[in-house]
Phi, psi and omega in degrees: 000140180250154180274132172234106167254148175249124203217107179208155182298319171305081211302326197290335177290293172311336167286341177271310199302318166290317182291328181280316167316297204274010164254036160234142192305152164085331138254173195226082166323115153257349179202174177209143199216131173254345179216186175294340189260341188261350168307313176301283212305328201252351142341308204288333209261310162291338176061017155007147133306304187227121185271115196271096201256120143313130178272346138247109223220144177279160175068052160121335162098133202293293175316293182294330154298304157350278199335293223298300196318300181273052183235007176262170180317281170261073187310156155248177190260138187240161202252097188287176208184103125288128161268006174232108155314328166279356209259144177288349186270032186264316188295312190285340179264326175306324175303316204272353179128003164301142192269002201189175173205106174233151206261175167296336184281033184219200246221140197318312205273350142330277170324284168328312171268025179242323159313268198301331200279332194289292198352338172242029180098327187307168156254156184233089197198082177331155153283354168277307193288357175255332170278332169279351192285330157321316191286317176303317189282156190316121184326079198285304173095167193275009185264344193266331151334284188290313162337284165345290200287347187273337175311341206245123166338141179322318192272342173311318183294328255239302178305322201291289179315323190274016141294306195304308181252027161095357192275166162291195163283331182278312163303313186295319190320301187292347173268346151234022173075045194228140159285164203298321190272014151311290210302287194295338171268308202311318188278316178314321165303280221307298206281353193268315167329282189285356182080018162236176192270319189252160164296318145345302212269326166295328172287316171291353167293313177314317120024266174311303201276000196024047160307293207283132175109325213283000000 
């Protein structure tokens, strides 16, 4: 089962969102959170999978509980939820280590396959919200790009594109003919390599780096 808390200022909002949840196989609402501080405390108390995070929420903020989550020990992975796509703060949580972005408005099995898929590692990332978090990111240029990328082993790099293009750790495993816990070094490697902290911030150097597709 994968664990799920939901954390919005909105009880009626949390209610749909638990309900659409808990009619698809294979998840568990385990907790609801109204803010930023108790979204941390019940993390710490429940150990969730996946975190349903409003970006706007009182007390520490949608964003800034992001920040606090993938800096634990054992992180879940989180899912921002906005009614503005456009909003910069959508850019500021994915930057911060959110695995996804979905707007509110939208329809259960969304959510659902948006669930399972960070749950295995994926990324939840339109191709307009990856071209501006591209668009944001710091001017790198292509000699510092290739440095990068030169630094990282044939399959690292391999992983790296296929991060790039959203897949999980079990999809990348089967694409390339790895085992999960191949796979689970291989990234681990990658990002200690490249200076980074997340799977996010590794699909835009891929990105950048016109990794993905090539």
């Amino acid at each position: 089962m994968i664990r799920v808390l939901i954390v919005d200022d909105q009880s009626l909002i949390r209610s749909g969102l638990r309900s659409a949840l808990e009619a698809a196989d294979g998840i568990e609402v385990v907790g609801e959170a109204a803010d930023g501080f108790q979204a941390v405390s019940a993390t710490r108390e429940y150990r969730p999978d996946v975190v349903i995070m409003d970006l706007h929420l009182p007390n520490g903020g949608g964003v800034e509980a992001t920040v606090q989550l993938v800096r634990m020990e054992e992180s879940p992975r989180v899912l921002a939820l906005t009614r503005f796509s456009a909003d910069d703060i959508v850019l500021q949580a994915l930057n911060a280590g959110a695995g996804g972005f979905l707007e509110k408005d939208l329809i259960a099995g969304e959510l659902a396959a948006a669930v399972r898929t960070l749950a295995a590692g994926g990324l939840v990332l339109s191709p307009e919200i990856m071209k501006k978090l591209v668009s944001h990111a710091p001017t790198r240029g292509s000699g510092f790009l290739r440095e990068k990328i030169r630094t990282l082993t044939d399959s690292e790099r391999n992983v790296l594109a296929l991060i790039g293009a959203g897949h999980p750790n079990q999809s990348i495993a089967e694409t390339l003919h790895l085992s999960l816990a191949s796979v689970k070094t291989h990234v681990s490697r990658m990002l200690a390599r490249l200076g980074l902290e997340n799977r996010t911030q590794a699909a835009i150097l891929a990105h950048e780096a016109d990794l993905v597709g090539a």
